[in-house]
N, C-alpha and C positions, 0 to 999 in steps of 0.2 A: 020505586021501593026495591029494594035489594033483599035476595032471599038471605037465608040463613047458613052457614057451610054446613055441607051433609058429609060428613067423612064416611067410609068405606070401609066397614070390619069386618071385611072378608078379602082383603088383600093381605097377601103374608110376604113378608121380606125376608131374602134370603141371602144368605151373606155379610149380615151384622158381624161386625169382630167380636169376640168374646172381649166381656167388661163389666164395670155395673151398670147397669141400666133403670133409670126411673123416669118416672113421667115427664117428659120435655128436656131430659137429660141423657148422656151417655159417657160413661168413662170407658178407656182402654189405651193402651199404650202405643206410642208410636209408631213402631216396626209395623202393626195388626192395619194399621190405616193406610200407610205408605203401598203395603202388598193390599191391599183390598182396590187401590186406584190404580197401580200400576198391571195388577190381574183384568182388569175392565176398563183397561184405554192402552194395548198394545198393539205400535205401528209396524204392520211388518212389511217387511219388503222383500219383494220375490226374486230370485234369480232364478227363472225357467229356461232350462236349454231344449226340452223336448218334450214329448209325450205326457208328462208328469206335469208340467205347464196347463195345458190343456183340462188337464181334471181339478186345476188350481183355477182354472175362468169358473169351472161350472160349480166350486167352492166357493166362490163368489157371487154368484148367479143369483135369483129371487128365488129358487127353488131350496137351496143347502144355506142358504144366507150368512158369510162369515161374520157380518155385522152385526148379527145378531149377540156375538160373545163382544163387543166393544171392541171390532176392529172393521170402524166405516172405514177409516183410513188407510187406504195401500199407501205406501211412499213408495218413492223408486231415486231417493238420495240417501245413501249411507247416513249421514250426521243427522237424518230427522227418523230415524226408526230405532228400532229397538229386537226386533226380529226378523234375523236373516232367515227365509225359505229356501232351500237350496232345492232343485227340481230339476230331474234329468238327469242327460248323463256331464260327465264335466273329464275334459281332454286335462291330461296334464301339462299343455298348453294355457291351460285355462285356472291352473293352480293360484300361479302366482297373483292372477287380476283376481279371483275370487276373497283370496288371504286378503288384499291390498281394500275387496270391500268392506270385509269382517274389520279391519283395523280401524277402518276410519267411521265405524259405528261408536257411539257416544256409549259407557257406559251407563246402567246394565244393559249388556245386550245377550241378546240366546240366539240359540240355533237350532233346525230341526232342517232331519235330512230328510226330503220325501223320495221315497221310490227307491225300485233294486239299485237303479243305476248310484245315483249320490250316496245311498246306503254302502252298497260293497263291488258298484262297478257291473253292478248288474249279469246281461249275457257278454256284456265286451271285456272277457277276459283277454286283452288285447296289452300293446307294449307300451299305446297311448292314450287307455282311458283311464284315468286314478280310479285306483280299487278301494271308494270309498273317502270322503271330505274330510273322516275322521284322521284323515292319514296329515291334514293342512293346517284344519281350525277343530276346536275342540266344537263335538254334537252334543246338546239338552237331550233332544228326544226323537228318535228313530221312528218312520214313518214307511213298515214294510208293504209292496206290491208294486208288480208294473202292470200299468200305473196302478196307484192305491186307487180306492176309488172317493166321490169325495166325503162320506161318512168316515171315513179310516182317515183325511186329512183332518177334518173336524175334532175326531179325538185325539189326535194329535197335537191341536191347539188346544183343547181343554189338559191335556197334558202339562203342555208349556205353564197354561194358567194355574195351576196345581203348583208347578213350581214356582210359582212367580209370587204368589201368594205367601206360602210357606218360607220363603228367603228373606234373612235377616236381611237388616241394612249394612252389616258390616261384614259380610260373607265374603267379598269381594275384595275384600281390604284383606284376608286369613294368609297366613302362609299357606296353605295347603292350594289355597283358588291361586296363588303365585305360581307354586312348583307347577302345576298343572299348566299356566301361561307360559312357564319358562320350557317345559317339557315340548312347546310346539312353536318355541324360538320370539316368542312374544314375551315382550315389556311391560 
């Protein structure tokens, strides 16, 4: 004999698009769906050089769980992510391979600099450390501390998720997200 379904009315959902809504139905427009999946299934991929790396294992950890925002998935190939991590510090040695990963990410992708060093070059104000990624590839959202710790990278991703949400489908397509790619020699 098979029981009956007992549904659960005290489970609340969060993150419904705005639309109409009726029983066993839901309207809303496309853009509102596209950023609701791609807000809760973003692949990111870390580029950690140092110290900033490390607070990015324990953002991962069981303890700060980055999976828990819909990112079980690290990748570590440019063409299957969506979200470069930049962490540490980065030689201007290391410019041109960094740019060269930023490229070969598949539309949309974003960025987030964590820590002083990928932020502004940190304490190496030195002749060989780039003072700052923004100087390469365009940054989403800045992740200040050395190292952040990993609550400060966590809002950092819910940052990016904010954005990610809120972006049209054609944002990318605008003149404005052009000058911006053309402004850092990008096509």
């Amino acid at each position: 004999m098979s029981r009956p379904v007992q549904y659960n009315n005290f489970v609340k959902f969060e993150g419904i698009p705005e639309g109409y809504q009726g029983e066993g139905f839901m309207a809303t427009s496309f853009d509102k769906v596209i950023g609701l999946a791609r807000k809760n299934s973003i692949w990111p991929l870390p580029f950690a050089t140092s110290c900033c790396g490390i607070e990015f294992m324990a953002t991962m950890a069981s303890h700060y769980d980055l999976a828990r925002f819909g990112s079980e998935r690290v990748g570590f190939s440019p063409r299957q992510c969506d979200l470069l991590m930049v962490m540490g510090t980065i030689a201007k040695k290391m410019g041109p391979i960094l740019k060269q990963v930023y490229l070969q990410m598949a539309e949309p992708r974003w960025v987030i600099s964590v820590g002083a060093c990928a932020c502004s070059g940190g304490i190496f104000d030195t002749y060989s450390v780039l003072q700052g990624i923004d100087q390469i590839i365009p940054v989403d959202v800045y992740v200040p501390g050395c190292p952040p710790r990993p609550e400060a990278i966590l809002d950092g991703f819910m940052k990016i998720q904010e954005l990610v949400h809120a972006e049209g489908l054609r944002r990318r397509h605008g003149d404005r997200y052009k000058e911006l790619l053309a402004g850092y020699g990008i096509e």
